[in-house]
SEPA-923457 format. One line per 4 residues: number of its first residue (from 1); their letters; for each residue x negated, y, z of C-alpha. Coordinates in nm, 2 decimals, m for minus. Layout:
! SEPA-923457
NUM> a> X/Y/Z; ...
This chain:
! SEPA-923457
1> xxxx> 16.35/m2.82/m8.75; 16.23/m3.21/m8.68; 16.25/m3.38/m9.00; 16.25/m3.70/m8.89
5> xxxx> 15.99/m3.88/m9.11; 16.02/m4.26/m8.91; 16.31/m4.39/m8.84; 16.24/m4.69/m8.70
9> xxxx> 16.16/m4.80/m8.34; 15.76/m4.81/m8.30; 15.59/m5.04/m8.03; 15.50/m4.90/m7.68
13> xxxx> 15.76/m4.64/m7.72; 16.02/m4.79/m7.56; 16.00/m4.80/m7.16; 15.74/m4.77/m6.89
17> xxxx> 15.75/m4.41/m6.90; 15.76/m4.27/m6.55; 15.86/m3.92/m6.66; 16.12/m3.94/m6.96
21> xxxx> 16.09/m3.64/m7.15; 15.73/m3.80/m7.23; 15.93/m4.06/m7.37; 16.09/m3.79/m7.55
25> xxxx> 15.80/m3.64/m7.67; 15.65/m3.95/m7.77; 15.94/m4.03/m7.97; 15.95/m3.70/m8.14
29> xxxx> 15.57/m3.73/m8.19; 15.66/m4.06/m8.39; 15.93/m3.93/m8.56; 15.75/m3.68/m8.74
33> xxxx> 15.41/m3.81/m8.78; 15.39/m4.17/m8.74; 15.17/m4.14/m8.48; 15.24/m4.36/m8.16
37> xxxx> 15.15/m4.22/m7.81; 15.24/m4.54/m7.56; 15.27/m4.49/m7.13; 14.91/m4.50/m7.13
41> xxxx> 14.83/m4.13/m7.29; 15.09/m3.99/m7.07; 14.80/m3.83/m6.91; 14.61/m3.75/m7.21
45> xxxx> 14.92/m3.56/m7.39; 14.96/m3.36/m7.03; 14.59/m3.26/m7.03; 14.63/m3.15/m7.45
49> xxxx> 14.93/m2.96/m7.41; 14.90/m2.80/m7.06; 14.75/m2.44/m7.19; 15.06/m2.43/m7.45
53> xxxx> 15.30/m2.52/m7.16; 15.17/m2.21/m6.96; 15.15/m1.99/m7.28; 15.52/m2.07/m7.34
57> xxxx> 15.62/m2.05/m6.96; 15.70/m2.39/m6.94; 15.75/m2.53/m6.59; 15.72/m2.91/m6.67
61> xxxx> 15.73/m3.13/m7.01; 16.10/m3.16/m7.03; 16.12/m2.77/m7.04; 15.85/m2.79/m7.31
65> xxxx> 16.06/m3.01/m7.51; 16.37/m2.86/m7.54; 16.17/m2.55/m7.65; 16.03/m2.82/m7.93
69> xxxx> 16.38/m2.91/m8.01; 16.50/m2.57/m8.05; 16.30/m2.42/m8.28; 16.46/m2.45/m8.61
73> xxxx> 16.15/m2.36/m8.80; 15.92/m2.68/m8.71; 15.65/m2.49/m8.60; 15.63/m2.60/m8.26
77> xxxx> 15.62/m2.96/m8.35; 15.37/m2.93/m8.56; 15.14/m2.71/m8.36; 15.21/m3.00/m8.05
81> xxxx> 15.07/m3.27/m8.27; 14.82/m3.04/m8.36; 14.69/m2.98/m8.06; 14.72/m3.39/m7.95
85> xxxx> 14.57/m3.53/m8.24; 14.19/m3.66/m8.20; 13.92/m3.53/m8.41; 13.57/m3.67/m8.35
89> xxxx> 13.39/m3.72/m8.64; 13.06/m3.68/m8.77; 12.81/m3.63/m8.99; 12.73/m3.98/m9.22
93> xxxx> 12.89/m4.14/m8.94; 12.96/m4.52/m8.99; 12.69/m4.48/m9.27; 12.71/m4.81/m9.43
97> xxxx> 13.01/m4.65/m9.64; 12.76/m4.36/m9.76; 12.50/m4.63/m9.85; 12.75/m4.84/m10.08
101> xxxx> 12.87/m4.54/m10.25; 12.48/m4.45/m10.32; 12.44/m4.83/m10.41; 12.72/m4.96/m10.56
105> xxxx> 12.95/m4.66/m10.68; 12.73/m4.39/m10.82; 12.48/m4.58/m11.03; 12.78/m4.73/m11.27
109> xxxx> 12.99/m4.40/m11.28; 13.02/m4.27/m11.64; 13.22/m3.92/m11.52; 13.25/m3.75/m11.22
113> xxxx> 13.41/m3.94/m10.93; 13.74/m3.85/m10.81; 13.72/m3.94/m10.39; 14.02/m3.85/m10.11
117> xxxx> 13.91/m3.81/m9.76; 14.18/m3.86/m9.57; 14.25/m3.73/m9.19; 13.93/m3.52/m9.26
121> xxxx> 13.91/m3.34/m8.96; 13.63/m3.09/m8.93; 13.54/m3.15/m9.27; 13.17/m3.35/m9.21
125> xxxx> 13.33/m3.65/m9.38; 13.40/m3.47/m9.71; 13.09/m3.27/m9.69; 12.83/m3.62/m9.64
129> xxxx> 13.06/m3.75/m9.94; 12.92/m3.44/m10.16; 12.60/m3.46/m10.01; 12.58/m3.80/m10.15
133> xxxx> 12.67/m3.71/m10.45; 12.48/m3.45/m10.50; 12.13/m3.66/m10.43; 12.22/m3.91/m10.68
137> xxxx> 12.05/m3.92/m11.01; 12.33/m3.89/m11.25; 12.43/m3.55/m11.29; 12.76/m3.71/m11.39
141> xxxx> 12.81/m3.78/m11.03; 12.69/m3.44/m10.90; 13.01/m3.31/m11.02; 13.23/m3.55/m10.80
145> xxxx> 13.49/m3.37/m10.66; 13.65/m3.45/m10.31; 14.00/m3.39/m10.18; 13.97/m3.34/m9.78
149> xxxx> 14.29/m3.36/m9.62; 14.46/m3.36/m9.27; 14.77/m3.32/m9.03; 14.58/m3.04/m8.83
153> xxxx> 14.62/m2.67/m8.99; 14.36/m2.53/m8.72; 14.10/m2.81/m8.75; 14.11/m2.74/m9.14
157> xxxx> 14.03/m2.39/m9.05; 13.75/m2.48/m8.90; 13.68/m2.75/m9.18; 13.69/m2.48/m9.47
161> xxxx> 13.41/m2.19/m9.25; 13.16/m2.52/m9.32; 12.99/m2.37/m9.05; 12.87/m2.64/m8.77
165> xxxx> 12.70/m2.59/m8.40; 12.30/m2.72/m8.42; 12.47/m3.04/m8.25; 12.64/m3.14/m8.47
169> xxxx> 12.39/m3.17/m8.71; 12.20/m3.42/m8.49; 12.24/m3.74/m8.74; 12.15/m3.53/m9.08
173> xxxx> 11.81/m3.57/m9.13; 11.56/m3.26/m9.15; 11.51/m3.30/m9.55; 11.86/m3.27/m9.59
177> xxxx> 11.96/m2.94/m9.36; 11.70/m2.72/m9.55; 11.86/m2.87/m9.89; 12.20/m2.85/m9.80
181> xxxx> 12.25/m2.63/m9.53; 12.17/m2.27/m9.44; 12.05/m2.21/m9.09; 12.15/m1.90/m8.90
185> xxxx> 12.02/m1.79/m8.54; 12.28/m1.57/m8.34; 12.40/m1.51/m7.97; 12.54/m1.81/m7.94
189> xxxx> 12.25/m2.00/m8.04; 12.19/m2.19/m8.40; 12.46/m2.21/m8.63; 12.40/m2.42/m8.97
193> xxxx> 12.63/m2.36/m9.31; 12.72/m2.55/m9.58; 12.58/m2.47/m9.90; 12.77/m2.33/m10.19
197> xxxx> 12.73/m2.62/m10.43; 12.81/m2.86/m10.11; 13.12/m2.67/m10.04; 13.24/m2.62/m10.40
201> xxxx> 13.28/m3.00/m10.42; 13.56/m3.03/m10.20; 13.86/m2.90/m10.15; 14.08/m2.91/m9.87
205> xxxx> 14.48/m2.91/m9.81; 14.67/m2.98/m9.51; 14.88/m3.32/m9.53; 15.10/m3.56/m9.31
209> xxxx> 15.05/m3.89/m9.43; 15.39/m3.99/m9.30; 15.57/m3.77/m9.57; 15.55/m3.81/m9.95
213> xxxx> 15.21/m3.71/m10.09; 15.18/m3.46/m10.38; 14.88/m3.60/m10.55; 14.93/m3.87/m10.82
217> xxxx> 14.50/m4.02/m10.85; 14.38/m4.22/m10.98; 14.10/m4.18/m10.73; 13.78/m4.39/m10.70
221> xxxx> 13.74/m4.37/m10.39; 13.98/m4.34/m10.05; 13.84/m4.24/m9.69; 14.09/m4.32/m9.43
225> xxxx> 13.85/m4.41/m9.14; 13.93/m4.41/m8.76; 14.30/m4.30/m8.90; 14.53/m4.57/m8.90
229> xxxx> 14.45/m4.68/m8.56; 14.69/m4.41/m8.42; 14.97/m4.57/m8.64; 15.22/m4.88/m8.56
233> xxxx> 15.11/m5.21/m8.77; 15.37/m5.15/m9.01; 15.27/m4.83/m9.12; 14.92/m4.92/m9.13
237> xxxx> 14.99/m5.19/m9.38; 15.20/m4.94/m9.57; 14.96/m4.68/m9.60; 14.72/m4.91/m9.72
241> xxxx> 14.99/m5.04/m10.01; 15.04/m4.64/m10.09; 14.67/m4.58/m10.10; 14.60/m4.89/m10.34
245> xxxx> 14.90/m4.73/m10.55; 14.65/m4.41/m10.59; 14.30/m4.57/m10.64; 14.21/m4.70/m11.00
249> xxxx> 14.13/m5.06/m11.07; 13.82/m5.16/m10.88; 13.86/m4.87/m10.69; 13.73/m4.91/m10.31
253> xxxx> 13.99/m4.82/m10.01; 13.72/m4.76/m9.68; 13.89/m4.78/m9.34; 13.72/m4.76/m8.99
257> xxxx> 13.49/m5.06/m8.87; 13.71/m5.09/m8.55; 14.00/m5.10/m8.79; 14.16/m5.39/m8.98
261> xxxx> 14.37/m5.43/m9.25; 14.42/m5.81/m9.25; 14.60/m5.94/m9.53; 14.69/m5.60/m9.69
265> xxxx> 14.85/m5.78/m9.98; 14.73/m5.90/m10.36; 14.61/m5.56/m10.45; 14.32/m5.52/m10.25
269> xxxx> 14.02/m5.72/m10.15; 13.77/m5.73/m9.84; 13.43/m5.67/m9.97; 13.23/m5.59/m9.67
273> xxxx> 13.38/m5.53/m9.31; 13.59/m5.19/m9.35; 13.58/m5.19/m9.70; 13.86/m5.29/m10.00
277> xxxx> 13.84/m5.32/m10.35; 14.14/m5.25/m10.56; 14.18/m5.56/m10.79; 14.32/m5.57/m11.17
């Protein structure tokens, strides 16, 4: 059954669709996840969802989405926006983040860090977190434990195997994949593994950030990069007053770099460009 999590009307959702039922889909999309899918990923959503459509028999969108409506159990909706939600990532990518934490966070912890990593994806965000945990000095900090989540069931699958392609190892540096990874050779070429005491560190749960969250914090730190551009301004701003709710005083929210929070409101400060600090 569609739950229904926004109610209210989100920009680029009303109009300028030349097939309807995407305007369907794209409000149904909203509804349930915040996210917002204007007129110009009409093309995009066909492309993601045209093997389900011939798995299901479906002739055309419309008859897609009254198979969407009908399903009482929700699974349908959820595996759509599973299967049209983004998820590049990387290794240490936007690495200024992983330098402040190793800078600015670490050195002045006196207990283990408590860090969410939110829309997580394949999991390299939560795993370069530990990683930099685990190289700093303090074995305080070792023991930082990090809460990966995301909307995707199936891309947390893949996130909890901690198993990567050679590729995607490409910005970790050679000291660091015979420290923190094992490398295995197979048929289908190089494969490299988390480590144990990498993957220990994190722990991973699926989550729709448009639905009341189960965890209570205080956290230290908050991930939410490359996220909340997928979400109307109004829920952006919100997220970022429910995230400041979670992080302890002095706490640090870190968003994308092509991201902007504005004026968020008096809890949290810009420090550095895609980075907040929860004041009080």
């Amino acid at each position: 059954m569609i739950r229904g999590t926004c109610t209210s009307p989100a920009p680029g959702l009303s109009g300028h669709f030349a097939d309807p039922a995407l305007k369907r889909l794209s409000e149904l999309v909203y509804r349930e996840s915040a996210i917002v899918l204007g007129p110009e990923k009409a093309m995009f959503v066909k492309a993601r969802l045209s093997q389900r459509f011939r798995q299901l028999g479906c002739e055309n969108v419309a008859a897609y989405i009254a198979r969407v409506e009908q399903d009482r159990s929700g699974h349908e909706i959820r595996r759509m926006i599973n299967l049209i939600t983004t998820h590049e990532t990387s290794f240490f990518r936007e690495n200024a983040h992983f330098e402040f934490l190793t800078r600015k966070c670490f050195p002045h912890a006196v207990a283990p860090l408590k860090i969410w990593s939110a829309g997580c994806a394949s999991g390299e965000e939560p795993y370069s977190i530990a990683i930099t945990a685990l190289e700093a000095a303090a074995s305080r900090v070792r023991q930082t434990c990090v809460l990966a989540t995301d909307i995707s069931s199936s891309i947390l699958a893949t996130a909890k195997t901690g198993r990567y392609e050679a590729d995607r190892l490409e910005p970790v540096s050679e000291e660091r994949k015979r420290r923190f990874f094992t490398r295995s050779q197979g048929q289908q070429g190089t494969t490299y593994e988390v480590r144990p005491a990498i993957r220990e560190r994190v722990s991973f749960a699926q989550l729709n950030l448009a639905l009341p969250w189960p965890m209570r914090g205080p956290f230290d730190v908050i991930f939410c990069r490359n996220v909340m551009i997928y979400f109307a301004r109004p829920f952006q701003l919100d997220l970022a007053r429910r995230f400041a709710k979670l992080l302890r005083p002095g706490g640090h929210l870190c968003i994308g770099h092509s991201e902007s929070l504005g004026v968020p409101g008096d809890e949290l400060t810009l420090v550095q460009p895609a980075l907040y600090r929860k004041d009080g």
